[in-house]
N, C-alpha and C positions, 0 to 999 in steps of 0.2 A: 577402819581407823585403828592404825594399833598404841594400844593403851601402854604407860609405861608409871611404874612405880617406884618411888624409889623410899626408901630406906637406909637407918645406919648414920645420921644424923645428932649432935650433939652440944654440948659444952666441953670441953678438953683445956688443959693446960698449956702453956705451951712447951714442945718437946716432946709432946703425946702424939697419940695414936688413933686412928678413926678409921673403920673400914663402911664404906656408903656399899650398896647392893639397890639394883633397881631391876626386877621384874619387868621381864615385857610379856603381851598377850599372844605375839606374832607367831603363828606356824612360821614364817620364812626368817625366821630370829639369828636360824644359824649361817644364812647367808648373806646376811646383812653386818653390816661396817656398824659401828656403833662407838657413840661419844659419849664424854663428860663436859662440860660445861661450868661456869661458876658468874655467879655477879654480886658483887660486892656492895653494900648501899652507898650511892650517888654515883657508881662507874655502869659503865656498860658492860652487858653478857659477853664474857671471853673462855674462849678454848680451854680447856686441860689435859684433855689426852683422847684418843681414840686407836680401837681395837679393830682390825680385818678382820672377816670371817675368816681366816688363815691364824689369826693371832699373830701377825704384824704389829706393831704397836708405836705410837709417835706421843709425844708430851710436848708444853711448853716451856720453854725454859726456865719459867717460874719452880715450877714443878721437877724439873726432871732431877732425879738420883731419890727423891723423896716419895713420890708418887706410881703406883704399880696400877696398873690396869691388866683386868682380865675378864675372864667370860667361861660358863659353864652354859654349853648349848644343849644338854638335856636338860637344865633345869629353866632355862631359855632366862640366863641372870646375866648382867654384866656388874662387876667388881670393882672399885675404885681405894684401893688400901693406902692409905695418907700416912704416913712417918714424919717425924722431926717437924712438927706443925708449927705455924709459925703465924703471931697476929693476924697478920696481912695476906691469911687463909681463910679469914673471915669471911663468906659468904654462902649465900642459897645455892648449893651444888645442882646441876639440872641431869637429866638423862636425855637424848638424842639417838632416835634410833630410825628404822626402815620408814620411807613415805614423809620425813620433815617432824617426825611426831617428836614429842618431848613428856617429860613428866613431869609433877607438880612441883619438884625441888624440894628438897630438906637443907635446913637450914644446919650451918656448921660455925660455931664460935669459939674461937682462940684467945683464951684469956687467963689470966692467972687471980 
């Protein structure tokens, strides 16, 4: 089972800045695809962005111009740097990575 951590969680303004970091435990980390995720209280868990082991990279439209995704495969980390943050970015950010695993979520709150 590989374990994932994340990190990098906060209170921010809005128009701030947040960068999330989630640790995985996996030897196979740098071949593997890997996500962000987000769930807001009372919606459903939805996409943000995901990274190839190539460093291909896809957003959702929520997100895209705002949101950078990336990945450090010796430090077996994936990166999620939030810009121009905005209320309705409010939620438990998740990590998704090899085998369906996920991490505990850190929580991100957009408010003035």
């Amino acid at each position: 089972q590989v374990q994932l951590v994340e990190s990098g969680g906060g209170l921010v303004q809005p128009g701030g800045s947040l960068r999330l970091s989630c640790a995985a435990s996996a030897m196979i980390f740098s071949i593997a695809s890997m996500d962000w995720y987000r769930q807001a209280p009372g919606k459903e868990r939805e996409w943000v962005a995901t990274i190839t082991s190539g460093g291909s990279t896809n957003y959702a439209d929520s997100v895209k111009g705002r949101f950078t995704i990336s990945r450090n495969n010796a430090r077996k980390t994936v990166y999620l740097q939030m810009n121009s943050l905005k209320p309705e970015d409010t939620a438990v950010y998740y990590c998704h990575g090899p085998g369906g695993s996920w991490g505990q979520g850190t929580q991100v709150t957009v408010s003035s």
